[in-house]
SEKOLKOL-362187 format. One record per residue (C-alpha): residue number from 1; residue in one letter; x, y, z. Coordinates in steps of 0.25 Angstrom, whole numbers, plus 5000, padded with zeros to 4 digits. Example, Ala and Ser with C-alpha at 12.3 -4.5 7.8 and 13.67 -1.06 7.14 Angstrom:
SEKOLKOL-362187
+-----+---+------+------+------+
:   k : r :   c1 :   c2 :   c3 :
+-----+---+------+------+------+
:   1 : a : 5049 : 4982 : 5031 :
:   2 : s : 5055 : 4996 : 5029 :
+-----+---+------+------+------+
end
This chain:
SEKOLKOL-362187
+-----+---+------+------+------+
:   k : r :   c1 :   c2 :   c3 :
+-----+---+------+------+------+
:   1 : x : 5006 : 6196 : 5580 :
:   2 : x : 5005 : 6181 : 5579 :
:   3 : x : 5015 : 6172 : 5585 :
:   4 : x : 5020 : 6170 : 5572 :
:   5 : x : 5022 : 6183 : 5568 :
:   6 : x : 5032 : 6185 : 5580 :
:   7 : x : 5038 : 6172 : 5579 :
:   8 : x : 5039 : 6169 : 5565 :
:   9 : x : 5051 : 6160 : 5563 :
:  10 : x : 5055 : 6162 : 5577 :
:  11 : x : 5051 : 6151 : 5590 :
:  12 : x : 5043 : 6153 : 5599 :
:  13 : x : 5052 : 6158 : 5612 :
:  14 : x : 5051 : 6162 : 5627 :
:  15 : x : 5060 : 6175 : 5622 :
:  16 : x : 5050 : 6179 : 5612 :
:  17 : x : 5041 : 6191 : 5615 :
:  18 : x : 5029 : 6185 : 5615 :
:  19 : x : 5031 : 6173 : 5621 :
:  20 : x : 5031 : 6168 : 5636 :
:  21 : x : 5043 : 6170 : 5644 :
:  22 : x : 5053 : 6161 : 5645 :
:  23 : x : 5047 : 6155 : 5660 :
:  24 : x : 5047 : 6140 : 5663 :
:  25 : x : 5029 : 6139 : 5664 :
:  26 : x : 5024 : 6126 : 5668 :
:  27 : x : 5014 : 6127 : 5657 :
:  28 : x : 5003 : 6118 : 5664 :
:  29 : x : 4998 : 6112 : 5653 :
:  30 : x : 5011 : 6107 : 5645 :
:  31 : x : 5008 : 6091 : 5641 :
:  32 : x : 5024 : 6091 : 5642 :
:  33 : x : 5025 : 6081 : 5652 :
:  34 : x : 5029 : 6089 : 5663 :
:  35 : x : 5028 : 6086 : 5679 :
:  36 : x : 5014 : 6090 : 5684 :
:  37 : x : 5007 : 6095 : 5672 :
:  38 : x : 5009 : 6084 : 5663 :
:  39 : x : 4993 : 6083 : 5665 :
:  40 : x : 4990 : 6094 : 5658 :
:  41 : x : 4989 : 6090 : 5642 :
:  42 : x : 4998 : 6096 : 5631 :
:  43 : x : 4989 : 6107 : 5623 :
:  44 : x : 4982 : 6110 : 5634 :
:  45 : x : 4974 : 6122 : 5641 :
:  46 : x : 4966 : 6127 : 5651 :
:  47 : x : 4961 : 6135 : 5663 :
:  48 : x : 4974 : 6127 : 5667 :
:  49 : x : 4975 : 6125 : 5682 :
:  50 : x : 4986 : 6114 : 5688 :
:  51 : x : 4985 : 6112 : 5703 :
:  52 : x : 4994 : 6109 : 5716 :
:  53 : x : 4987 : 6103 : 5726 :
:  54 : x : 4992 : 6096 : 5738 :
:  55 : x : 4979 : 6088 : 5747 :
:  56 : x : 4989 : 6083 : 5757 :
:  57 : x : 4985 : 6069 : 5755 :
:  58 : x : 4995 : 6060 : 5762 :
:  59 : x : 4999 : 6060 : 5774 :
:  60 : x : 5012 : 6065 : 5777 :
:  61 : x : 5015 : 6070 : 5764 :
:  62 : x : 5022 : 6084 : 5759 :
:  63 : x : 5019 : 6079 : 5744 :
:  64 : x : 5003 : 6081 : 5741 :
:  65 : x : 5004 : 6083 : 5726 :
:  66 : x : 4989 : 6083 : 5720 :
:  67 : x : 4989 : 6093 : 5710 :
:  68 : x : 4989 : 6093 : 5696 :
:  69 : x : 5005 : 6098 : 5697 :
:  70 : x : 5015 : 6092 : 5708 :
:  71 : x : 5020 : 6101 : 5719 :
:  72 : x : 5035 : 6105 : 5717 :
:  73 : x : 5038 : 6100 : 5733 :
:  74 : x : 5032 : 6093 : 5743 :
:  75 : x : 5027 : 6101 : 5755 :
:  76 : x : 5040 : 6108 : 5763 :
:  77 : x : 5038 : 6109 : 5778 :
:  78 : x : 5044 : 6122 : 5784 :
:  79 : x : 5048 : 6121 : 5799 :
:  80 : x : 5049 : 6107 : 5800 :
:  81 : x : 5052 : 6095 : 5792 :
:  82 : x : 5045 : 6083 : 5798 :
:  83 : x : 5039 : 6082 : 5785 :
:  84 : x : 5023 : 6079 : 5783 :
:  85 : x : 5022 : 6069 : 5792 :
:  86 : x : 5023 : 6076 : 5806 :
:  87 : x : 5026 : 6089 : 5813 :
:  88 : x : 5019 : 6102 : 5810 :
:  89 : x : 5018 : 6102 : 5794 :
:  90 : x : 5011 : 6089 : 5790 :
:  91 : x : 5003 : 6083 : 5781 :
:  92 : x : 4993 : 6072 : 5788 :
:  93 : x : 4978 : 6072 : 5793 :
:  94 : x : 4976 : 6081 : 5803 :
:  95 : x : 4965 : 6093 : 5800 :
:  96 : x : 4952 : 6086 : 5806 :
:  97 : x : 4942 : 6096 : 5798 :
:  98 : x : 4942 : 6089 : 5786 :
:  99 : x : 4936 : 6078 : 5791 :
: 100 : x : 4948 : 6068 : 5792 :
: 101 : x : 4957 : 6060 : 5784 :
: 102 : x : 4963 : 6073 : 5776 :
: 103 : x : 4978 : 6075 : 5777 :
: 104 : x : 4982 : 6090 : 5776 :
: 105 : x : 4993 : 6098 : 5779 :
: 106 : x : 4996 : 6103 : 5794 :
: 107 : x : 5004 : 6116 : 5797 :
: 108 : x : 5007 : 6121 : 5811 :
: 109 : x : 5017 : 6128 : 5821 :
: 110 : x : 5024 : 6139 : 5810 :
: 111 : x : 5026 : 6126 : 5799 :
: 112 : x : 5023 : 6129 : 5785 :
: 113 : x : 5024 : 6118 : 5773 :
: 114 : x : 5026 : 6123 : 5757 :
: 115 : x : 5026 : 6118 : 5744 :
: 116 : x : 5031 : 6122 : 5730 :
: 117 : x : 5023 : 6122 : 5717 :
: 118 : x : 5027 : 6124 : 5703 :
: 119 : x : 5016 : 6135 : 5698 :
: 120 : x : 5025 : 6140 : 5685 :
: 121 : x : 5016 : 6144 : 5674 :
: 122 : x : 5003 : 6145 : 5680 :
: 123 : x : 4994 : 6158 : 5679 :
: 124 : x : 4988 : 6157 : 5693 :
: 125 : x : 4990 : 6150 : 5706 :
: 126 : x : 4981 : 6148 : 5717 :
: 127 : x : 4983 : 6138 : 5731 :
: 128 : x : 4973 : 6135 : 5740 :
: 129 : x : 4972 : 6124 : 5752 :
: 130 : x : 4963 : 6120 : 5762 :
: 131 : x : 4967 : 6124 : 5775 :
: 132 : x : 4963 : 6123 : 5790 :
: 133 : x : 4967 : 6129 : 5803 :
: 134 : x : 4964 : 6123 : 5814 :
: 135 : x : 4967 : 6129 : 5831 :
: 136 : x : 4975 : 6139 : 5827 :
: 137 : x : 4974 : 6154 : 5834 :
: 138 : x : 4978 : 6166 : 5829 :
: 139 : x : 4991 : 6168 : 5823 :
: 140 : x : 4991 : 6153 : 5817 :
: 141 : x : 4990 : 6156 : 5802 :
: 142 : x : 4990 : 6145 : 5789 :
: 143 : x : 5000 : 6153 : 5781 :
: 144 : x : 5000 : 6152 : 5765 :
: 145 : x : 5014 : 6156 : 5759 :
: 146 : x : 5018 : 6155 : 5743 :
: 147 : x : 5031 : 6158 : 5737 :
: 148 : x : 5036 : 6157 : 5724 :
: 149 : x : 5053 : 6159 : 5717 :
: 150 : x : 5058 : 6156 : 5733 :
: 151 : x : 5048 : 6170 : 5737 :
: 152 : x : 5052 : 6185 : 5734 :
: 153 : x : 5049 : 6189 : 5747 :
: 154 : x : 5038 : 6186 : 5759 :
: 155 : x : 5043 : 6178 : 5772 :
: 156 : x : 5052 : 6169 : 5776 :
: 157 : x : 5046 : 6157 : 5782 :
: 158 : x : 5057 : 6149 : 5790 :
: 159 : x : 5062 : 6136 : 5782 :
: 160 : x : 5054 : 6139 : 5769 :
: 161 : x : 5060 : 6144 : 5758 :
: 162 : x : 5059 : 6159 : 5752 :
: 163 : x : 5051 : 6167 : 5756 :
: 164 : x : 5035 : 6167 : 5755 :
: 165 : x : 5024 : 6175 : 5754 :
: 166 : x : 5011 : 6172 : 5762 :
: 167 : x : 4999 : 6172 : 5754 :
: 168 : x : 4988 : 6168 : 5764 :
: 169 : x : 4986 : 6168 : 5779 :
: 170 : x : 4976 : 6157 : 5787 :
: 171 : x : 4975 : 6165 : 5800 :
: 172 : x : 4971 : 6159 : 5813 :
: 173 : x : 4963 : 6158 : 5824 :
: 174 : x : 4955 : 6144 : 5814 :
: 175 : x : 4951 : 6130 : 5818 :
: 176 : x : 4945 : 6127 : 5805 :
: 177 : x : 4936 : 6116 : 5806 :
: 178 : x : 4939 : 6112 : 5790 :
: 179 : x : 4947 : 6115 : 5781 :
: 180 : x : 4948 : 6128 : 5773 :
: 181 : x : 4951 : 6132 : 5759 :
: 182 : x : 4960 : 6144 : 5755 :
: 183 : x : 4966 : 6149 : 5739 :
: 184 : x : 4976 : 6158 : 5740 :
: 185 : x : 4981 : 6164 : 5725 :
: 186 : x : 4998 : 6161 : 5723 :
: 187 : x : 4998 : 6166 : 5708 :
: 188 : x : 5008 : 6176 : 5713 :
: 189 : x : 5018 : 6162 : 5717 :
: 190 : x : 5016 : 6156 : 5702 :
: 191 : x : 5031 : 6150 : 5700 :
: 192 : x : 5037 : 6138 : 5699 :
: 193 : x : 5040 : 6138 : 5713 :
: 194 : x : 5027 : 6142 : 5721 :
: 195 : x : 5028 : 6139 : 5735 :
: 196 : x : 5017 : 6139 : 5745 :
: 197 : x : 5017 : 6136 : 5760 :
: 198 : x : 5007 : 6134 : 5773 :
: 199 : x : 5013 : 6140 : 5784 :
: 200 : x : 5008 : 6138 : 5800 :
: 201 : x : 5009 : 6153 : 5804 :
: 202 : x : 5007 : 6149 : 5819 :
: 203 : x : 5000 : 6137 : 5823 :
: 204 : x : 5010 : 6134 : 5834 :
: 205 : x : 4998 : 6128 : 5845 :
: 206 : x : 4995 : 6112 : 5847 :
: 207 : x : 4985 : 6111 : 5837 :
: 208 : x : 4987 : 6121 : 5828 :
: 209 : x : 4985 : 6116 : 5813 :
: 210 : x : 4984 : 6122 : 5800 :
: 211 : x : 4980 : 6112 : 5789 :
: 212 : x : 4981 : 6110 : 5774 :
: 213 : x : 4975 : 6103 : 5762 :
: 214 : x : 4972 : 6105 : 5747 :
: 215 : x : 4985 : 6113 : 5744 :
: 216 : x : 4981 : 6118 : 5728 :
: 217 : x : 4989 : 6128 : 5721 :
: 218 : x : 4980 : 6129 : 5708 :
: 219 : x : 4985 : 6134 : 5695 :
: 220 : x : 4982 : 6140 : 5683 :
: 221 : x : 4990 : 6144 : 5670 :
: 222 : x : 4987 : 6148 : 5655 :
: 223 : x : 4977 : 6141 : 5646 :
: 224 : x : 4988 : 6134 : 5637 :
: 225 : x : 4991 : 6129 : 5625 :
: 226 : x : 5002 : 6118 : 5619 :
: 227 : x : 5007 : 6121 : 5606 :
: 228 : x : 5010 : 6106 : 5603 :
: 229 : x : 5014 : 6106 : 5587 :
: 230 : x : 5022 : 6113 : 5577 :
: 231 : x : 5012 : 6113 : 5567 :
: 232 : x : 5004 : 6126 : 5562 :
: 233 : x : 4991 : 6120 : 5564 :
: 234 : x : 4977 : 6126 : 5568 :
: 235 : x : 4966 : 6115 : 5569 :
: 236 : x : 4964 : 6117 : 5583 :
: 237 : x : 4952 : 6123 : 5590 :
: 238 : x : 4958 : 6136 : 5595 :
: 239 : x : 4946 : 6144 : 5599 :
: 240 : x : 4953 : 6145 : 5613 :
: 241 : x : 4964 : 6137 : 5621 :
: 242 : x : 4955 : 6127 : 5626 :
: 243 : x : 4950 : 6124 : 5613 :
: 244 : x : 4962 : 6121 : 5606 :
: 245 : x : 4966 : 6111 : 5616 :
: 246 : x : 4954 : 6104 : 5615 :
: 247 : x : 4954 : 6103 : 5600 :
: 248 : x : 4969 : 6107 : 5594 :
: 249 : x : 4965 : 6102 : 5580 :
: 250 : x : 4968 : 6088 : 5572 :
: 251 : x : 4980 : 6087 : 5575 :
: 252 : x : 4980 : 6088 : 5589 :
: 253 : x : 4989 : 6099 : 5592 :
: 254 : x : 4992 : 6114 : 5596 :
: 255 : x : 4998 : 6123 : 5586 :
: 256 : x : 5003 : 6136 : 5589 :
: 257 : x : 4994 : 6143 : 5580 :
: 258 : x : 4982 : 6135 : 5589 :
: 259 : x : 4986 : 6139 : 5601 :
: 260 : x : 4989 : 6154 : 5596 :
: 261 : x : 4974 : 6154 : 5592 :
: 262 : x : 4969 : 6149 : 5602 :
: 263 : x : 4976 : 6156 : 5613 :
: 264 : x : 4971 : 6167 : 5607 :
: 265 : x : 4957 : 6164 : 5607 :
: 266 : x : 4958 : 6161 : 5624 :
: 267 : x : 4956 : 6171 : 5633 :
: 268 : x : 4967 : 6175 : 5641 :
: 269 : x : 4983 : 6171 : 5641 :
: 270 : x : 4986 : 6158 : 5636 :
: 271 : x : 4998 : 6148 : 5636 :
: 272 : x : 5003 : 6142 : 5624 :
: 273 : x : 5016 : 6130 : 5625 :
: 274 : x : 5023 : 6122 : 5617 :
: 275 : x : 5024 : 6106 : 5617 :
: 276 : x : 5029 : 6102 : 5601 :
: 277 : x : 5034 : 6089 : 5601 :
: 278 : x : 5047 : 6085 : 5595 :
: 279 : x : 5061 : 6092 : 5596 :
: 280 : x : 5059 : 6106 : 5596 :
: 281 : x : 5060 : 6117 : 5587 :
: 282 : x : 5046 : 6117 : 5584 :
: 283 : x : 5045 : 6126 : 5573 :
: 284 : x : 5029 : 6129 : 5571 :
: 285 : x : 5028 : 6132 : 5556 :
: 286 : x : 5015 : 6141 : 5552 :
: 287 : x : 5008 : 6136 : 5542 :
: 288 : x : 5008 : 6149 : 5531 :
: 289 : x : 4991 : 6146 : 5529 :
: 290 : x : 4987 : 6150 : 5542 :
: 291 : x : 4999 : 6161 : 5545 :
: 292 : x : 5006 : 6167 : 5557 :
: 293 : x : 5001 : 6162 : 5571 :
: 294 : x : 4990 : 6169 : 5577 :
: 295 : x : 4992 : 6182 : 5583 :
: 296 : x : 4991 : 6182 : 5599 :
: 297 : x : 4980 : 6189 : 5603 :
: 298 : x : 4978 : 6185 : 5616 :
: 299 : x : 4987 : 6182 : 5629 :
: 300 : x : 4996 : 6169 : 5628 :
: 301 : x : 5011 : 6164 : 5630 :
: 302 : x : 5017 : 6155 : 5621 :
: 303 : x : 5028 : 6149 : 5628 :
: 304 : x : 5037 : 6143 : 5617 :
: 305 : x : 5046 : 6139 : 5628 :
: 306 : x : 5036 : 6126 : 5634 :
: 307 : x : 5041 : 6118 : 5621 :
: 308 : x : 5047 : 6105 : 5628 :
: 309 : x : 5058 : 6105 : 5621 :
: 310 : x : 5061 : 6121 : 5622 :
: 311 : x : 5074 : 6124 : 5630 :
: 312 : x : 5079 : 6139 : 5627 :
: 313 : x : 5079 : 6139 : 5614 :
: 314 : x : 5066 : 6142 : 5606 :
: 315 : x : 5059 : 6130 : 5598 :
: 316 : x : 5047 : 6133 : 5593 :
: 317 : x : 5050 : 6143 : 5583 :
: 318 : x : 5037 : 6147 : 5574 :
: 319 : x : 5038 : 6149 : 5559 :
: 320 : x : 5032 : 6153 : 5545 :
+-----+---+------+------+------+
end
């Protein structure tokens, strides 16, 4: 059935059937202003992928943010806090295999260090990092952690909080010469709360170091669309997602029925928002020549609840 055929003089709404449910997304791609993803254009689409990324590159420093999205915290030490300028958790120039002048993260004697990201409403997660290990014997491992809602069960790990599960093990006996590179897949953490945390299992001798650089967590959500006017228009090329944002037509705009249509012509689940403008309700009054809304044939959530101005209460209702 069309859209319009279920929701004919009714608003679009998180408790309607067909919708999306009722969950605080992100929506990468929302041009509402938001912290972080105000990059990202109103309308638009994508192979979307938004990024963390911390290079380490001041000295001293717990705060590396140079991603596309801001980390939620800096860096949290666990088993000491000298902060990043001394002791066994630090952030400085240390690793000599990369030639020099490189700051990175150093882990050693049972320390770990954890951060927080904000990963809500993405489809995919991944987080990879250079790494190197260097004098360390058997038994001194670099251990990767992730947790996300505090943990629902894996290890506690003295002074951090919740619990956490491992999800990758840098073993020793290394002395690597340069550094390293390792991707480890943290779809299953997608939250609002995603922790992950580089703990030195071991490494308790003189001069043993684990080091890391380049800390990425790499996302990816639904192509998307934003449905930005009330008006039952269709001038817009909506051959596929893509295509309508590159041309919505001469008046510049998304409609519903464009975004319907062109959803459907995209292969895969798609993501349609709202951003009207003005005081909300919206009502989006089809025009009687070209009928009820497209039927949905193919996979997308409409999530009626991304209209700025929504807060419980439906205001985008749809009508003949």
């Amino acid at each position: 059935r069309g859209l319009g055929d279920v929701y004919k003089g009714q608003a679009i709404d998180s408790a309607d059937p067909a919708l999306a449910p009722n969950v605080d997304q992100r929506g990468f791609l929302r041009g509402d202003g938001s912290p972080d993803i105000g990059a990202y254009e109103d309308g638009a689409s994508a192979a979307v992928t938004a990024d963390y990324l911390d290079r380490f590159d001041t000295d001293a420093s717990f705060a590396g943010d140079d991603g596309a999205l801001s980390w939620s915290n800096d860096w949290q030490e666990i088993g000491e806090a000298n902060g990043a300028g001394s002791g066994d958790v630090r952030v400085f120039d240390n690793f000599s295999g990369d030639g020099g002048g490189n700051i990175e993260l150093r882990i050693s004697t049972n320390m770990a260090a954890w951060r927080e990201a904000d990963l809500s409403g993405a489809t995919s997660a991944t987080l990879s990092f250079n790494y190197a290990r260097v004098d360390v014997e058997a038994g001194d491992d670099l251990v990767v952690y992730a947790q996300s809602g505090g943990g629902t069960g894996g290890v506690s790990i003295t002074g951090a909080p919740g619990t956490w599960d491992e999800i990758g093990r840098l073993t020793g006996p290394a002395n690597d010469a340069v550094y390293l590179s390792e991707s480890i897949e943290i779809s299953a953490y997608i939250a609002s709360d995603t922790r992950i945390m580089f703990k030195a299992d071991g490494a308790t001798q003189g001069n043993d170091y684990l080091f890391i650089d380049n800390v990425r967590i790499v996302l990816n959500t639904l192509p998307q669309l934003t449905v930005n006017t009330s008006a039952d228009v269709d001038d817009g090329d909506t051959r596929s997602v893509s295509a309508l944002v590159a041309d919505p037509g001469a008046d510049g705009r998304i409609s519903l029925r464009e975004a319907i249509a062109a959803a459907n012509a995209t292969a895969g689940t798609d993501r349609i928002e709202f951003e009207i403008t003005g005081t909300g309700p919206h009502t989006i009054t089809l025009d009687p020549s070209q009928g009820a809304l497209p039927s949905i044939i193919d996979a997308v959530v409409i999530d009626g609840t991304t209209e700025s101005d929504y807060s419980g209460a439906p205001v985008i209702p749809v009508s003949y």
